[in-house]
N, C-alpha and C positions, 0 to 999 in steps of 0.2 A: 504493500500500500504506500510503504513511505518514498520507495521508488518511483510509483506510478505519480503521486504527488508532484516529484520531481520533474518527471518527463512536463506533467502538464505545463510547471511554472515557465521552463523554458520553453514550451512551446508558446503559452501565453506570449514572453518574451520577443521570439521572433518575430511574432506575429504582429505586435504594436512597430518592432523595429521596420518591418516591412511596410506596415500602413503609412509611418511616419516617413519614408523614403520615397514611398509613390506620392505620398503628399508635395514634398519637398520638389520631387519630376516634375508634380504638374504646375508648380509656381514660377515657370522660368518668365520672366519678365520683356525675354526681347520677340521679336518675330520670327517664327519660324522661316524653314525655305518657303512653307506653303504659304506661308502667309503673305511674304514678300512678294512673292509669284504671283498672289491671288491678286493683291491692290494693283499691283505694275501693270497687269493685262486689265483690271478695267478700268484703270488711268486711260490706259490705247485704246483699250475699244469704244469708251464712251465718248473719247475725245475724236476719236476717226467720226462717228456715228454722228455728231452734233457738225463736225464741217460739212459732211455727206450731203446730210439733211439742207444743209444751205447751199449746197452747190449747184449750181443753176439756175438758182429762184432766180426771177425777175425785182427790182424796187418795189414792184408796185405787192407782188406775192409777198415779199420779205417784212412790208411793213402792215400788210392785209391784221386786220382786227374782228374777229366777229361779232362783239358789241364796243362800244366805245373802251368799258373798264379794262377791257379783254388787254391783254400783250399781244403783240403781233411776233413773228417767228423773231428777227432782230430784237427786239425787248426781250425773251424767253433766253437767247444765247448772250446777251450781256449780263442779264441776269447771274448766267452761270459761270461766266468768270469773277462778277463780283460778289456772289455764296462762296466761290473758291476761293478768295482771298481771306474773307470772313473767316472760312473754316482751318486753312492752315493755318492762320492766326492762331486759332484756338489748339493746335497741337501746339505751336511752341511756346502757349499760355500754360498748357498740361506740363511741358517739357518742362519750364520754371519754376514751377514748384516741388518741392520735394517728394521723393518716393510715397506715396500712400501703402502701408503695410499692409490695408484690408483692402486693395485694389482689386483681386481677386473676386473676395466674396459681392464687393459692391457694384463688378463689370462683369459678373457670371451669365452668360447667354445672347449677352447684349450685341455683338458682333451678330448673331444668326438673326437677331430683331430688327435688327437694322436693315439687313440683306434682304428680309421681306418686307418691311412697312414700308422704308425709303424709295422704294420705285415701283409704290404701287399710286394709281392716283384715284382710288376710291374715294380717297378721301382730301380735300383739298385742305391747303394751310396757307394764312397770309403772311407773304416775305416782312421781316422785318424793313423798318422805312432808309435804313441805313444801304441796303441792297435790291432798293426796287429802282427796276433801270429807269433813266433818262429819257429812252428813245433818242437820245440828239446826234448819238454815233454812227459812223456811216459802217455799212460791211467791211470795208477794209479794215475800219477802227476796230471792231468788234471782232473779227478775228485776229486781227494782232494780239490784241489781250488776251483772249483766248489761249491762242498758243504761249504767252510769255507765261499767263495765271499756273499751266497745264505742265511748261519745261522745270519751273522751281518745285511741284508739287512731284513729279515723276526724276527730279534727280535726287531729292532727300529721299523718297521710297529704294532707290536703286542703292545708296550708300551710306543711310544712316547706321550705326551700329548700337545705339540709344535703346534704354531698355524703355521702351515704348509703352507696354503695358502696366509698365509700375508706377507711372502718369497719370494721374488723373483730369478732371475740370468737369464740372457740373454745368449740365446743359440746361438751360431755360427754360425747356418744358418737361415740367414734371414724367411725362410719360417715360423720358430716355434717361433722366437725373445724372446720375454721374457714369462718363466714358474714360473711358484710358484715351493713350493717345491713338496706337493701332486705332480703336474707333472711330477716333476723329480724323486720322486719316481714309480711310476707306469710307466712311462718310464721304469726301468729295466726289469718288466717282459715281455712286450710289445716289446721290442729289441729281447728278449729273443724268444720269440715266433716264429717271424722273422725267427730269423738265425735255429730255430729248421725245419723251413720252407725250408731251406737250406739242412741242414741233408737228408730230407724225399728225395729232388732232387736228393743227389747223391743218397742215395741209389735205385733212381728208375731208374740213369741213365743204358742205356744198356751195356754198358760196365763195370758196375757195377760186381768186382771181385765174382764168384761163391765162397760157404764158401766150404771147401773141407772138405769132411767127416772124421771121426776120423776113423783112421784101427781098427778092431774089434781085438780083444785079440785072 
């Protein structure tokens, strides 16, 4: 018996030693390869997808509105480089502050909640006033930004080494409350996505301006 006692305490033993190992595995605080992998391709694809989307329109399609309130396609993609500046801001607002020790438990799931709320548009939300575009920008303007918003957010992805998720910063609406930074990065293409999602509406809206053909020489 006194043996059998024994065998159990050590096995007790290992068995906490183990739990508290896998625990420690799963607290690693930087980005994985997948993760890396994951944001960098939908950095390109959302960003390929929103120039796509404007490629060809005419003036009169790119600022086309379906009621006055409405964004026109131009409004929608300024928009999206200035959430993208908003939003990397707010990683290296996470980055500035100190490790969060309960970052874990407090960003538990939150990466896969975002992946599907973020570019669904069930549900609509109003832009803060800081990031609702102008309209005064011309296409060329609006994709410069674009691209410049899109080269800074996709070369910190390629080479930070930051333990990203040991970052926090609390987001303004209660629903998301507090992200790592990993979230707040994959957040931009995931916004991005979104409002590409916006694009594809007008231009399927039916009022949606015909392009009028070029007169032949």
């Amino acid at each position: 018996m006194k043996s059998l006692n024994i065998s159990i305490r050590m096995l007790l033993v290992l068995c906490v030693g183990f739990t508290c190992h896998a625990s420690l595995a799963s607290e690693d605080p930087n980005m994985t390869a997948e993760d890396r992998a994951k944001v960098i391709k939908l950095l390109n694809d959302s960003h390929k997808q929103t120039l796509d989307l404007m490629e060809g329109l005419s003036e009169e399609q790119l600022k086309f509105k379906p009621a006055p309130e409405k964004w026109s396609a131009l409004e929608v993609a300024e928009h999206i480089f200035m959430a993208e500046g908003l939003l990397f801001g707010a990683v290296e607002k996470a980055l500035a502050e100190k490790q969060n020790p309960e970052w874990e438990t407090k960003t538990k799931g939150k990466t896969e909640f975002l992946e599907r709320v973020m570019v669904s548009r069930d549900r609509k939300a109003s832009a803060p006033e800081s990031i609702v575009p102008s309209g005064k920008l011309t296409r060329s303007e609006v994709i410069a930004k674009l691209k410049e918003a899109r080269a800074k957010s996709l070369k910190f992805a390629e080479e930070t080494k930051l333990p990203l998720k040991a970052h926090t910063l609390d987001h303004p609406f209660p629903v998301f409350n507090t992200l790592n930074g990993y979230q707040w990065l994959i957040y931009i293409p995931l916004h991005n996505i979104r409002h590409n999602k916006q694009i594809e509406e007008l231009k399927s809206d039916p009022n949606f301006p015909v392009k009028k053909a070029t007169p032949s020489n």
